[in-house]
N, CA, C and O atoms as CSV, one atom per row, in Angstrom:
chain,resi,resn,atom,element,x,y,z
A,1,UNK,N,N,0.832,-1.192,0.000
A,1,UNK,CA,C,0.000,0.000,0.000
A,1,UNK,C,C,0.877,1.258,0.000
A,1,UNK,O,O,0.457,2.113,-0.779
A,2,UNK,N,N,1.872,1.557,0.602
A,2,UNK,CA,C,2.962,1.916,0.391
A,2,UNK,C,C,3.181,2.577,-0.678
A,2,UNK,O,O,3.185,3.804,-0.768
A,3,UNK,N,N,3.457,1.470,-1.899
A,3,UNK,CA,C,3.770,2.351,-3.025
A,3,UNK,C,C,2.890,2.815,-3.844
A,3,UNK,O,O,3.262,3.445,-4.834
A,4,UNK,N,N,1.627,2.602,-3.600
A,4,UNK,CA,C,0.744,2.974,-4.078
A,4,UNK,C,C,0.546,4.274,-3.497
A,4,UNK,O,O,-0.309,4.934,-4.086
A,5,UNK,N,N,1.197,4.941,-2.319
A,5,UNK,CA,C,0.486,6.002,-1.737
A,5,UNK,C,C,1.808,6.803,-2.658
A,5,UNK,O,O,1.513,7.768,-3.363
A,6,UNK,N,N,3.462,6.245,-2.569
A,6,UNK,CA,C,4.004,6.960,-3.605
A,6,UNK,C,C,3.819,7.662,-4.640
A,6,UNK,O,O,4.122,8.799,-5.003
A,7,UNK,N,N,2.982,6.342,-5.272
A,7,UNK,CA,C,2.646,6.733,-6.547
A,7,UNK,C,C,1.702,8.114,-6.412
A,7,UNK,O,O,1.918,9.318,-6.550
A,8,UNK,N,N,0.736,7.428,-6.126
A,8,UNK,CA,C,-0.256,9.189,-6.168
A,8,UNK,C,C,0.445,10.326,-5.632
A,8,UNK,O,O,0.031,11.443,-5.943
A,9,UNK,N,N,1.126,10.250,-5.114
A,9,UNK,CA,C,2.091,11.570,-4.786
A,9,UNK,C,C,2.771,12.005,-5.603
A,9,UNK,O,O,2.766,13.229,-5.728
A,10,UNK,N,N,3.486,11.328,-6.338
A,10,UNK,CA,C,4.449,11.341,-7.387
A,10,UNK,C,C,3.217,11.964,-8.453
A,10,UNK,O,O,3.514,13.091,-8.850
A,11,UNK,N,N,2.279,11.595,-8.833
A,11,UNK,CA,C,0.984,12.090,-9.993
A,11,UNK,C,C,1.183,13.376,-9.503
A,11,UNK,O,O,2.069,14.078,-9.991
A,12,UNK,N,N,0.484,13.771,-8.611
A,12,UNK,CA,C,0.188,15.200,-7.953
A,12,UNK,C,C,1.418,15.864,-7.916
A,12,UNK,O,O,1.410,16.928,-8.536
A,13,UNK,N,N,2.800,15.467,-7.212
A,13,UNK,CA,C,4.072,16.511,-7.774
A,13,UNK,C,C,4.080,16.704,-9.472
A,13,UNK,O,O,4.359,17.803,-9.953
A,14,UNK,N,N,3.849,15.885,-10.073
A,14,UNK,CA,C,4.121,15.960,-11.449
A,14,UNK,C,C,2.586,16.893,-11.938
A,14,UNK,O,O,2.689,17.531,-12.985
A,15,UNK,N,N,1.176,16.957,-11.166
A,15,UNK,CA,C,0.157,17.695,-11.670
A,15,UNK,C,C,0.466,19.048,-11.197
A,15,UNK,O,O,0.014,20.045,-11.759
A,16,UNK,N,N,1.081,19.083,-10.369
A,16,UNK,CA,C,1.734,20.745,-9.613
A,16,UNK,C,C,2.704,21.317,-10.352
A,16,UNK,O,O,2.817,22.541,-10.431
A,17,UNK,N,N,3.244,20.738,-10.770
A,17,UNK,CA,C,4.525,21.098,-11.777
A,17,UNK,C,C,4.082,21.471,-13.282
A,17,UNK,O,O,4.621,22.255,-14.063
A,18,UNK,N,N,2.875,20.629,-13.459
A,18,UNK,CA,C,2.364,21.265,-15.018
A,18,UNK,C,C,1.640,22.706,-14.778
A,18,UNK,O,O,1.689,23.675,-15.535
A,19,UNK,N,N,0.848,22.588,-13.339
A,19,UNK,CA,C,-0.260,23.580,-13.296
A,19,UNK,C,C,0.723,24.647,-12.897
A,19,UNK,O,O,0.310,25.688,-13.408
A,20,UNK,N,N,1.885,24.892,-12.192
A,20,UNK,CA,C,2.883,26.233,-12.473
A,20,UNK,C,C,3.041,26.532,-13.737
A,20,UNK,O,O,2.717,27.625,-14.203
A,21,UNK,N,N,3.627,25.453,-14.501
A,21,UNK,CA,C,4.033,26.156,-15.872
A,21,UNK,C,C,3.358,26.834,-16.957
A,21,UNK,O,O,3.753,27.569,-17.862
A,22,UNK,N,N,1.647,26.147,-16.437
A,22,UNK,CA,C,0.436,26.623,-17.160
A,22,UNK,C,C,0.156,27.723,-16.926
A,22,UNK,O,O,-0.496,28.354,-17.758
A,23,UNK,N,N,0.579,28.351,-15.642
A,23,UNK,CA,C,0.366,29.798,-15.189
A,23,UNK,C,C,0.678,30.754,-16.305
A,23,UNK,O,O,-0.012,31.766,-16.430
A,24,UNK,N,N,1.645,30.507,-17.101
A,24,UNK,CA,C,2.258,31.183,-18.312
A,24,UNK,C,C,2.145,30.452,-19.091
A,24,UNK,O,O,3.108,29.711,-19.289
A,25,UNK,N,N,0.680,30.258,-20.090
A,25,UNK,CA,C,0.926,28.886,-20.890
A,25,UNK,C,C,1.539,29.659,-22.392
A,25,UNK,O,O,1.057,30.684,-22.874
A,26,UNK,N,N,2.884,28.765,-23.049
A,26,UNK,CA,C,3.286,28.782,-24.369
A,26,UNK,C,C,2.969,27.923,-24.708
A,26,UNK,O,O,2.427,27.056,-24.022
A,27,UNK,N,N,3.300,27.843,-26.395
A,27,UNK,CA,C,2.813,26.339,-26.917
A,27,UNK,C,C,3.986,25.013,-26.643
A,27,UNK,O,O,3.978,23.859,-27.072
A,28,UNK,N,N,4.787,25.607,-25.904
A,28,UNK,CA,C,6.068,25.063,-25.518
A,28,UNK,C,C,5.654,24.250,-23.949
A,28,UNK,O,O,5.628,23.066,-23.612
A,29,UNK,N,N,5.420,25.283,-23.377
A,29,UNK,CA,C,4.676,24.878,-22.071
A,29,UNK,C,C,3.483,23.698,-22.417
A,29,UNK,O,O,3.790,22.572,-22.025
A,30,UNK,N,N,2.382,23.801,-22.991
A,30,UNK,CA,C,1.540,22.762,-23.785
A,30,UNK,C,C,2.416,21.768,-23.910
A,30,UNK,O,O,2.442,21.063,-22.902
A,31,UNK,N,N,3.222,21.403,-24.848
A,31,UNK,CA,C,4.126,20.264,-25.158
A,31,UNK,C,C,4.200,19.635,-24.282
A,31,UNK,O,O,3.574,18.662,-23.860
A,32,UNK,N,N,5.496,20.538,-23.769
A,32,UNK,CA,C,5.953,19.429,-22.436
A,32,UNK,C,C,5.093,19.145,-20.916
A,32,UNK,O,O,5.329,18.305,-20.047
A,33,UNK,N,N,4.192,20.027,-20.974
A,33,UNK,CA,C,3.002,19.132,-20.478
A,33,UNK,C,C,2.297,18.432,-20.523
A,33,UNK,O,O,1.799,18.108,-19.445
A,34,UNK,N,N,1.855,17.825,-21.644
A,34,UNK,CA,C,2.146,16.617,-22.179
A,34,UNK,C,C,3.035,15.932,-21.497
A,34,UNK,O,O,2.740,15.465,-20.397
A,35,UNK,N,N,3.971,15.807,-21.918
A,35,UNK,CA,C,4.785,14.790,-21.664
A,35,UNK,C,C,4.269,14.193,-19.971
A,35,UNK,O,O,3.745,13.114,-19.694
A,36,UNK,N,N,4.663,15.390,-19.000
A,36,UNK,CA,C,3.873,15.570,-17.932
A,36,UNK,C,C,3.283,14.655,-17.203
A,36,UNK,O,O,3.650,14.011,-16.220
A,37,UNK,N,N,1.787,14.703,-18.157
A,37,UNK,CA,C,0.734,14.548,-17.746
A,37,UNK,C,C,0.804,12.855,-18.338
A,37,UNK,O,O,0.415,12.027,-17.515
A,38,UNK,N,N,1.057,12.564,-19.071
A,38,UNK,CA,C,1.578,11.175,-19.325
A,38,UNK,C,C,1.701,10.720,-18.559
A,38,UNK,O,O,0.907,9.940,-18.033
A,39,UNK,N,N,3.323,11.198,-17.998
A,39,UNK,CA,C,3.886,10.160,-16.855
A,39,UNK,C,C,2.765,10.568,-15.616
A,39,UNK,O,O,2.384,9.499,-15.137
A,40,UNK,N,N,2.270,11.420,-15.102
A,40,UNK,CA,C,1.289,11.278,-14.192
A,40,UNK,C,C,0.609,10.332,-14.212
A,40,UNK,O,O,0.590,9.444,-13.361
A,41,UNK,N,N,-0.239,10.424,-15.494
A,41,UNK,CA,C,-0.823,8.457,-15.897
A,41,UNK,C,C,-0.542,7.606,-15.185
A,41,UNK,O,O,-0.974,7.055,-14.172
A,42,UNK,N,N,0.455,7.544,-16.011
A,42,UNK,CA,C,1.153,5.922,-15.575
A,42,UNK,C,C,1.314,5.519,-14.386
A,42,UNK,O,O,1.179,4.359,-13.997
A,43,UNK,N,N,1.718,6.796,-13.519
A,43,UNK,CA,C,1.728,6.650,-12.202
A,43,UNK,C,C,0.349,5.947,-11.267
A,43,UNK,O,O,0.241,4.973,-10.522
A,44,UNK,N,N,-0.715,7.161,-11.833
A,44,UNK,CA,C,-2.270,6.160,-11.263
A,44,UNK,C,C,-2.290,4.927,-12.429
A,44,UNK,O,O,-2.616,3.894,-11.844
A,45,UNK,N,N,-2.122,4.740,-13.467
A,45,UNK,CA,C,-2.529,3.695,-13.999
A,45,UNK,C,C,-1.756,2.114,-12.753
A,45,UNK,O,O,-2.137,1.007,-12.375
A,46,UNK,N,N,-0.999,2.673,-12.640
A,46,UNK,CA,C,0.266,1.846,-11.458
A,46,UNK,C,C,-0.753,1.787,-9.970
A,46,UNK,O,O,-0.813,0.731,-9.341
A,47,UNK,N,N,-1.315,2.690,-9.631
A,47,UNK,CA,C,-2.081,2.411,-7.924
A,47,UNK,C,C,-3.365,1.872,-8.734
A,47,UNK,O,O,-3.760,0.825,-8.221
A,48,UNK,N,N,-4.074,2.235,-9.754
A,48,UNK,CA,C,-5.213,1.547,-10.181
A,48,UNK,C,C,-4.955,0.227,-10.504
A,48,UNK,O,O,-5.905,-0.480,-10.167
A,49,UNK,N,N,-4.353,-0.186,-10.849
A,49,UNK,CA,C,-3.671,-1.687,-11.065
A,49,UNK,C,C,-3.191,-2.554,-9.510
A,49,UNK,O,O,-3.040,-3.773,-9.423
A,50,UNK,N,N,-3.042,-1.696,-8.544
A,50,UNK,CA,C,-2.676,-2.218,-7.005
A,50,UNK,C,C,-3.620,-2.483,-6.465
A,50,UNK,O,O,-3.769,-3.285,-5.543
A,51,UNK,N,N,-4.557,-1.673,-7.110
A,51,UNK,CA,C,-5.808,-1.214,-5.949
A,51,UNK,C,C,-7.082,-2.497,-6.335
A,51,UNK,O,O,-8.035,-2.930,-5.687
A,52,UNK,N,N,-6.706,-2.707,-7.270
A,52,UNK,CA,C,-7.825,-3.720,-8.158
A,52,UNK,C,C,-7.184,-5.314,-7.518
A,52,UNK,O,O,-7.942,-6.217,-7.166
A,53,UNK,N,N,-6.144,-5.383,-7.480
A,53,UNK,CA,C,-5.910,-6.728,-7.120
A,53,UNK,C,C,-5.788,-6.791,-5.152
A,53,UNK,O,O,-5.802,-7.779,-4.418
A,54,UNK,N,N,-5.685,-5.463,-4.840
A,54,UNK,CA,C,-5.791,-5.439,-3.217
A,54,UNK,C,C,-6.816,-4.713,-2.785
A,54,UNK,O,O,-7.056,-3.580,-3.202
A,55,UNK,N,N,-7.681,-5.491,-1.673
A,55,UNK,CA,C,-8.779,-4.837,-1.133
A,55,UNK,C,C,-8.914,-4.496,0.513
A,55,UNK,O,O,-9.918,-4.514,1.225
A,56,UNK,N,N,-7.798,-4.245,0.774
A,56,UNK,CA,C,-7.031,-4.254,2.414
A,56,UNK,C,C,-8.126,-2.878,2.825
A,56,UNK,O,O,-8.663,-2.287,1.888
A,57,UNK,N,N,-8.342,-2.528,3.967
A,57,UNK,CA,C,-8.920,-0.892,4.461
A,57,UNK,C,C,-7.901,-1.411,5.428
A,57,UNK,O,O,-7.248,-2.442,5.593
A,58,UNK,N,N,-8.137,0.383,6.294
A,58,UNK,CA,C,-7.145,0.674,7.188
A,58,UNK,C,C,-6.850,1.945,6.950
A,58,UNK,O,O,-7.325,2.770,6.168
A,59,UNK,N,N,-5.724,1.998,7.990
A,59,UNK,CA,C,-5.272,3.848,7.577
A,59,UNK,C,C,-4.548,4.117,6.558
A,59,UNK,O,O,-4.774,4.997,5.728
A,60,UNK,N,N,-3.517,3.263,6.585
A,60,UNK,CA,C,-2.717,3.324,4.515
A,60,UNK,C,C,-3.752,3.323,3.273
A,60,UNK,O,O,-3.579,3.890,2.195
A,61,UNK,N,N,-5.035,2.441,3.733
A,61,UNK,CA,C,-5.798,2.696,2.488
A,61,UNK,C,C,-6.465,4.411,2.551
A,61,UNK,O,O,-6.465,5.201,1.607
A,62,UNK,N,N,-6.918,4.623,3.734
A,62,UNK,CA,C,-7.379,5.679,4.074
A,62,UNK,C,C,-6.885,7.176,4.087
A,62,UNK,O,O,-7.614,8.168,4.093
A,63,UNK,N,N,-5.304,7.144,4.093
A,63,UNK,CA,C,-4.369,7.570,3.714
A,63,UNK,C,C,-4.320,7.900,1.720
A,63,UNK,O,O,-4.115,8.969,1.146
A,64,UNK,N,N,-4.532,6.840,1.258
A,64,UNK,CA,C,-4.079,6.933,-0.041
A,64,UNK,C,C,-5.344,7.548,-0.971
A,64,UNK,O,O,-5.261,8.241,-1.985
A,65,UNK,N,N,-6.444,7.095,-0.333
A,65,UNK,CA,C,-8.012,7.867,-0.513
A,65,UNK,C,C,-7.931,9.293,-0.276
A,65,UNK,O,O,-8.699,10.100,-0.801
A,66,UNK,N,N,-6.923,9.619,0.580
A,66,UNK,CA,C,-7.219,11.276,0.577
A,66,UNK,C,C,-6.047,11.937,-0.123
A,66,UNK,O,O,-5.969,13.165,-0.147
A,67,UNK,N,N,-5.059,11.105,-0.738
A,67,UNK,CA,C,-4.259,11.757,-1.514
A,67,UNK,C,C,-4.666,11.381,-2.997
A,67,UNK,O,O,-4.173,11.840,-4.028
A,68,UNK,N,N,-5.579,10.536,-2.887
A,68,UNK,CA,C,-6.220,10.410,-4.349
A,68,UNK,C,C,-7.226,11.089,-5.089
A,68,UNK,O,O,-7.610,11.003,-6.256
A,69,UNK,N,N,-7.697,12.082,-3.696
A,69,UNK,CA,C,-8.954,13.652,-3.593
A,69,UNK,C,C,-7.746,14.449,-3.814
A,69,UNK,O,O,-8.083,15.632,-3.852
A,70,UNK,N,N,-6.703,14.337,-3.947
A,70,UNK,CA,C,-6.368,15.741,-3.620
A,70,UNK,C,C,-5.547,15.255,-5.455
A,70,UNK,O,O,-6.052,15.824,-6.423
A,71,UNK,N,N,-4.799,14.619,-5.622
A,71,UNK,CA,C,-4.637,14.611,-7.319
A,71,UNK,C,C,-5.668,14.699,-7.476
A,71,UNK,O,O,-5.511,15.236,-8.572
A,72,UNK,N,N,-6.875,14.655,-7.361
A,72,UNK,CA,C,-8.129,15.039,-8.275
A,72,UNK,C,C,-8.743,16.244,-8.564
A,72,UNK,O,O,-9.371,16.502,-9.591
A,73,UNK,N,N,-8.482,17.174,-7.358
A,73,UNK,CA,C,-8.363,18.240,-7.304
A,73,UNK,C,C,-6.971,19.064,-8.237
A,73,UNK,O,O,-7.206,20.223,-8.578
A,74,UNK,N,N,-5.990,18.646,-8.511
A,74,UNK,CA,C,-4.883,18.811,-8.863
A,74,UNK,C,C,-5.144,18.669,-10.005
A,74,UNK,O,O,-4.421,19.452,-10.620
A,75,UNK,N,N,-6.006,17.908,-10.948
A,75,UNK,CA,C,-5.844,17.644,-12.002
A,75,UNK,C,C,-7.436,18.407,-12.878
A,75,UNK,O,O,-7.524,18.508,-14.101
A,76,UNK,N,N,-8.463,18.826,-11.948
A,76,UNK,CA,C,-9.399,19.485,-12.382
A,76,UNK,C,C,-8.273,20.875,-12.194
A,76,UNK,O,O,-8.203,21.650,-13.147
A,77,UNK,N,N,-7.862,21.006,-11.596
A,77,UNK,CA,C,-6.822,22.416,-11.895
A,77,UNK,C,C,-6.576,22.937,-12.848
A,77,UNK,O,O,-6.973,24.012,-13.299
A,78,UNK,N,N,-5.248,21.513,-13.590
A,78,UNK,CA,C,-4.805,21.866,-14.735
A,78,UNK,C,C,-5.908,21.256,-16.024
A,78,UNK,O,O,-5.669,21.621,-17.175
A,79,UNK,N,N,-6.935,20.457,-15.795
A,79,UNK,CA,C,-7.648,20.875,-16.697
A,79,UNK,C,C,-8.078,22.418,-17.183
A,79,UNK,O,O,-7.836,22.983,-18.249
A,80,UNK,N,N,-8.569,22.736,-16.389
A,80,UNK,CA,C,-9.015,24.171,-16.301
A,80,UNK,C,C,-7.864,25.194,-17.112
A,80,UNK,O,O,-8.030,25.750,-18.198
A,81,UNK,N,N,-6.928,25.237,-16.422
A,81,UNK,CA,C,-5.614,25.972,-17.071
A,81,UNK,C,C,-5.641,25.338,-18.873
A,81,UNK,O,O,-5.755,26.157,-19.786
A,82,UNK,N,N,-5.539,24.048,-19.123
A,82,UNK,CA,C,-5.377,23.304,-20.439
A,82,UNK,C,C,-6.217,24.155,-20.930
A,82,UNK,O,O,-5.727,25.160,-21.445
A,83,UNK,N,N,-7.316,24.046,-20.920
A,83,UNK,CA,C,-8.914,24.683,-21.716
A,83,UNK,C,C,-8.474,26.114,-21.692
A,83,UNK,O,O,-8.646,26.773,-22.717
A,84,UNK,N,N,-8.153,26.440,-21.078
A,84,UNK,CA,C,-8.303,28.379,-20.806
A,84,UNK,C,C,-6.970,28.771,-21.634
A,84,UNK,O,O,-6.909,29.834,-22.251
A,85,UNK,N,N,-5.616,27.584,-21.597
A,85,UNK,CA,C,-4.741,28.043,-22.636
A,85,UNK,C,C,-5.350,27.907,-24.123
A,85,UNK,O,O,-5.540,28.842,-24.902
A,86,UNK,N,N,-5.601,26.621,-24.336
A,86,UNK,CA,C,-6.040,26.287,-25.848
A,86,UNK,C,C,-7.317,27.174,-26.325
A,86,UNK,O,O,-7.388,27.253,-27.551
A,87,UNK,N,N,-8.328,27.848,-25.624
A,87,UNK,CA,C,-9.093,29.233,-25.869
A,87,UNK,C,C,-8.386,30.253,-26.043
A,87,UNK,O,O,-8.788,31.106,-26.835
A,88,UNK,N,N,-7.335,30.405,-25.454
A,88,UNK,CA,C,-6.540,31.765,-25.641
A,88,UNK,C,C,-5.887,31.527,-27.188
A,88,UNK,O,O,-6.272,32.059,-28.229
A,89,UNK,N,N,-4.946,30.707,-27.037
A,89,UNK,CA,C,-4.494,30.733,-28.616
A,89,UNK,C,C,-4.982,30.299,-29.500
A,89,UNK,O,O,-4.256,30.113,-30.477
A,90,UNK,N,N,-6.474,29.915,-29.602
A,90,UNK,CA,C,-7.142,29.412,-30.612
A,90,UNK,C,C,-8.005,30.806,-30.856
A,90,UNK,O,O,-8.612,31.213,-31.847
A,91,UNK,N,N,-7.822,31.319,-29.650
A,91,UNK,CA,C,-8.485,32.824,-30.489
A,91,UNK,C,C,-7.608,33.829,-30.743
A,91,UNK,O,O,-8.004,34.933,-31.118
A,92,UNK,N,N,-6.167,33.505,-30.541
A,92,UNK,CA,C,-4.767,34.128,-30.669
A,92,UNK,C,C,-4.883,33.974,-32.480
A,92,UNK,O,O,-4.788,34.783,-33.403
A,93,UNK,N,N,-5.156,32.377,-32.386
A,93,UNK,CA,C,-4.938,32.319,-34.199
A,93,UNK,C,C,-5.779,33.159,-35.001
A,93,UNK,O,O,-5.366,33.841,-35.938
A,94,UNK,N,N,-7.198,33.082,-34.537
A,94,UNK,CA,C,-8.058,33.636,-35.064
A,94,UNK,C,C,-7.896,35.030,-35.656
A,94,UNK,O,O,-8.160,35.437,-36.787
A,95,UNK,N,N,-7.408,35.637,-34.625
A,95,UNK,CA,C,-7.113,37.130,-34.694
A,95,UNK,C,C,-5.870,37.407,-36.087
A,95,UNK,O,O,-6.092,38.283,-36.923
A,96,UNK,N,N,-4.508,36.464,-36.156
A,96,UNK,CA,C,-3.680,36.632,-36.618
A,96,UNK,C,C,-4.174,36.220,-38.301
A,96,UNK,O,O,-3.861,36.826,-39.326
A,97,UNK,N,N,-5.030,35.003,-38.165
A,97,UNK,CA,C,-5.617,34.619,-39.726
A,97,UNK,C,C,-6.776,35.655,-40.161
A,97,UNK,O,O,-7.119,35.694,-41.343
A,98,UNK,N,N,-7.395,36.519,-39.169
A,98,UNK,CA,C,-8.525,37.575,-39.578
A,98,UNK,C,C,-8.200,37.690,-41.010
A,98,UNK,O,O,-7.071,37.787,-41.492
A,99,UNK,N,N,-9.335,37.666,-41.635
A,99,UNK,CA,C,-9.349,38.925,-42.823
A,99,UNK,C,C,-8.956,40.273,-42.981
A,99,UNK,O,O,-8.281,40.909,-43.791
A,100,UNK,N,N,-9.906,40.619,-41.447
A,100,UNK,CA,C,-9.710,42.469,-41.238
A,100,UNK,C,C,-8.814,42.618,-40.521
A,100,UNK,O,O,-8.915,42.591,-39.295
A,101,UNK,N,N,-7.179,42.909,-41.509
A,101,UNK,CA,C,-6.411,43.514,-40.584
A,101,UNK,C,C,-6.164,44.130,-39.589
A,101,UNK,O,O,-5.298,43.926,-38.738
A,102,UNK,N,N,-7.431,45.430,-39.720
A,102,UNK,CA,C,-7.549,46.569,-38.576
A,102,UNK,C,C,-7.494,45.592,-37.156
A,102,UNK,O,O,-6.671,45.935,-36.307
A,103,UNK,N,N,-8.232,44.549,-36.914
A,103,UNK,CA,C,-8.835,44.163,-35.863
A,103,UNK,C,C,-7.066,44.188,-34.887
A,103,UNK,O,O,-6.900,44.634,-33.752
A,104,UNK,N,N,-6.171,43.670,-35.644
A,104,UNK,CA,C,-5.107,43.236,-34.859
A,104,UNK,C,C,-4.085,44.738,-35.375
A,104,UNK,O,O,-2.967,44.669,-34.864
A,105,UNK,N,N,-4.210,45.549,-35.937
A,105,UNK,CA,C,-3.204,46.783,-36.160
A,105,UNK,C,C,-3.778,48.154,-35.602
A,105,UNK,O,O,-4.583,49.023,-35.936
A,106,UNK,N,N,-2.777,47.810,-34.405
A,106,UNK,CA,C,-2.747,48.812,-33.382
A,106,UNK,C,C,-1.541,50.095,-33.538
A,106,UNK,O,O,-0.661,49.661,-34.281
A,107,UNK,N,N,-1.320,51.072,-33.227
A,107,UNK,CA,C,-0.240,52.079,-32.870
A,107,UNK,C,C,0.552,51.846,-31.775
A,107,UNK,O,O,0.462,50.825,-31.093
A,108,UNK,N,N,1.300,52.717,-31.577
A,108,UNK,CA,C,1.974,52.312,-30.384
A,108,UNK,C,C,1.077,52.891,-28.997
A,108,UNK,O,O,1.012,52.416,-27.863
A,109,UNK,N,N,0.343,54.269,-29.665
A,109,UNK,CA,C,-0.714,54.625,-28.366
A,109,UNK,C,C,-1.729,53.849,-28.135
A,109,UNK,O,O,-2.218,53.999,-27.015
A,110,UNK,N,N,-2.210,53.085,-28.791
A,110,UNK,CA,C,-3.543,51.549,-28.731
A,110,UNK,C,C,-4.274,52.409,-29.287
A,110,UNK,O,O,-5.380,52.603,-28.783
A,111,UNK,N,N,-3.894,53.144,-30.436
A,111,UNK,CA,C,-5.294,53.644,-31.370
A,111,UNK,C,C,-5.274,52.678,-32.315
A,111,UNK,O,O,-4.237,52.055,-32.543
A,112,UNK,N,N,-6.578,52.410,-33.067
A,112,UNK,CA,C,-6.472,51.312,-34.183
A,112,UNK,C,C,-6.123,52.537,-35.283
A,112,UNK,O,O,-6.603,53.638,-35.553
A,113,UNK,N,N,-4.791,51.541,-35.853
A,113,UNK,CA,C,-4.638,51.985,-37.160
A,113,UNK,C,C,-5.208,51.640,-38.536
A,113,UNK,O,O,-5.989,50.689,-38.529
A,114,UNK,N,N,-4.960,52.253,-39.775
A,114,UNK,CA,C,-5.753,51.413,-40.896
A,114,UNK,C,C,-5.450,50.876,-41.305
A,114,UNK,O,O,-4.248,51.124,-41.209
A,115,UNK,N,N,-5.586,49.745,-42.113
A,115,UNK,CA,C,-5.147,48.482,-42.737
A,115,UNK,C,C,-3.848,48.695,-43.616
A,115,UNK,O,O,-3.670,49.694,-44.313
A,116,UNK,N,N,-3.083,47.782,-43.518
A,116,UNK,CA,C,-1.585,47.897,-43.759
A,116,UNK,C,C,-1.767,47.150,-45.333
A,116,UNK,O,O,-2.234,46.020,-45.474
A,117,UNK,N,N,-1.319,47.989,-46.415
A,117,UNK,CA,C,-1.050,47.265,-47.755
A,117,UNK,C,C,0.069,46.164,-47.530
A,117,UNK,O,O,0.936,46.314,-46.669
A,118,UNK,N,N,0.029,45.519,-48.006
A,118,UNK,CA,C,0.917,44.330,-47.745
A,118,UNK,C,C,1.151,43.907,-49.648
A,118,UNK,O,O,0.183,43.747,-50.391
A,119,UNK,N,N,2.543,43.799,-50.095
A,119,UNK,CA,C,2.693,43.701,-51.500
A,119,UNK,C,C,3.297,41.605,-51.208
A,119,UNK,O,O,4.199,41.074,-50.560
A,120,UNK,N,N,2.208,41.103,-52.084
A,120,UNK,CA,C,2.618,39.844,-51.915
A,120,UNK,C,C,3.782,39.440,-52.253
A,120,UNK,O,O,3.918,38.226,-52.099
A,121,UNK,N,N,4.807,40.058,-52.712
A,121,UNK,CA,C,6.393,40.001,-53.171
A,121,UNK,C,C,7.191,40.537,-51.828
A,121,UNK,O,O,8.393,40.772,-51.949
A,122,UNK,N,N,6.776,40.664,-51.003
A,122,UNK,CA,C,7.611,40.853,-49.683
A,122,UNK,C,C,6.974,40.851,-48.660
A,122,UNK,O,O,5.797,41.210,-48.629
A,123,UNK,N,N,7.660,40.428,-47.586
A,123,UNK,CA,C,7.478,39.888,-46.191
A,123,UNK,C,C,7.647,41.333,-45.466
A,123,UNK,O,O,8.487,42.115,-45.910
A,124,UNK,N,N,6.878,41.667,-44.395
A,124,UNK,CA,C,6.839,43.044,-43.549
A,124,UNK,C,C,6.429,42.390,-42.726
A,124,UNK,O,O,5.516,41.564,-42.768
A,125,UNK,N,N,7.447,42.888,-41.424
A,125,UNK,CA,C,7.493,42.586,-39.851
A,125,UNK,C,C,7.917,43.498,-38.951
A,125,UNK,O,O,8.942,44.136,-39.196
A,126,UNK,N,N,7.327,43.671,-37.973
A,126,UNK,CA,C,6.684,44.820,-37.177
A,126,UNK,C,C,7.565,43.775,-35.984
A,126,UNK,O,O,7.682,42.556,-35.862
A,127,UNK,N,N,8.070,44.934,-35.241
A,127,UNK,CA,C,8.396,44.404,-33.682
A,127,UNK,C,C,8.291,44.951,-32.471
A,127,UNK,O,O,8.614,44.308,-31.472
C-alpha cells in the first residue's frame, strides 16, 4: 500500500509542476506538459492496477483515498488551465488569420490603425 500512496504523490508533484508552468501557458509549455501529464498516468494507472488486485482498508488505504482527492483536485486544476490556454491561442490564431487587418493593427498609443497594404512580393514585420 505503500507504493501505491508513492505513486499518487508522485501524480500530484508531477500535476503541480504542469499547473505552475500553465500559469504562463506557451505552446512550448503545452508540449511538455504533455509529456507531464503522461507520466502522471502511468503513475495512477500503477495504484489503479494495485488497488484492483488489493482490497485491504485501514489507515494506509485511508491515507491513499485522501491523496487520491487531492490529485483530483490537482488535475481538475490543470484541466481548467489546459482549456483556458487552448481558448486563448485558438483565439490568438483567429485574430492573426482575420481577414480584417484593422482588428489586430494597433499604434503604439492603442489607437487602431488602418489596414496595412501588404505587396505579396515581400514579407513586412513589425516588432
Amino acid at each position: 500500500m505503500k507504493s501505491e500512496l508513492e505513486q499518487a504523490r508522485q501524480a500530484r508533484r508531477i500535476l503541480a509542476k504542469v499547473h505552475a508552468r500553465l500559469l504562463r501557458p506557451t505552446v512550448e509549455t503545452l508540449d511538455s506538459g504533455a509529456e507531464d501529464l503522461s507520466a502522471a498516468a502511468a503513475c495512477l494507472q500503477q495504484v489503479e492496477k494495485s488497488l484492483m488486485q488489493d482490497q485491504r482498508r485501514g489507515p494506509e488505504r485511508r491515507a491513499l483515498e485522501l491523496e487520491i482527492a487531492q490529485v483530483r483536485i490537482a488535475l481538475e486544476r490543470v484541466q481548467t488551465l489546459v482549456v483556458a490556454a487552448g481558448r486563448f491561442h485558438a483565439g490568438w490564431g483567429l485574430l492573426m488569420a482575420s481577414a480584417d487587418d484593422c482588428a489586430a493593427n494597433y499604434s503604439a498609443a492603442g489607437v487602431p490603425a488602418g489596414p496595412m497594404l501588404v505587396e505579396s512580393s515581400r514579407v513586412v514585420m513589425h516588432g
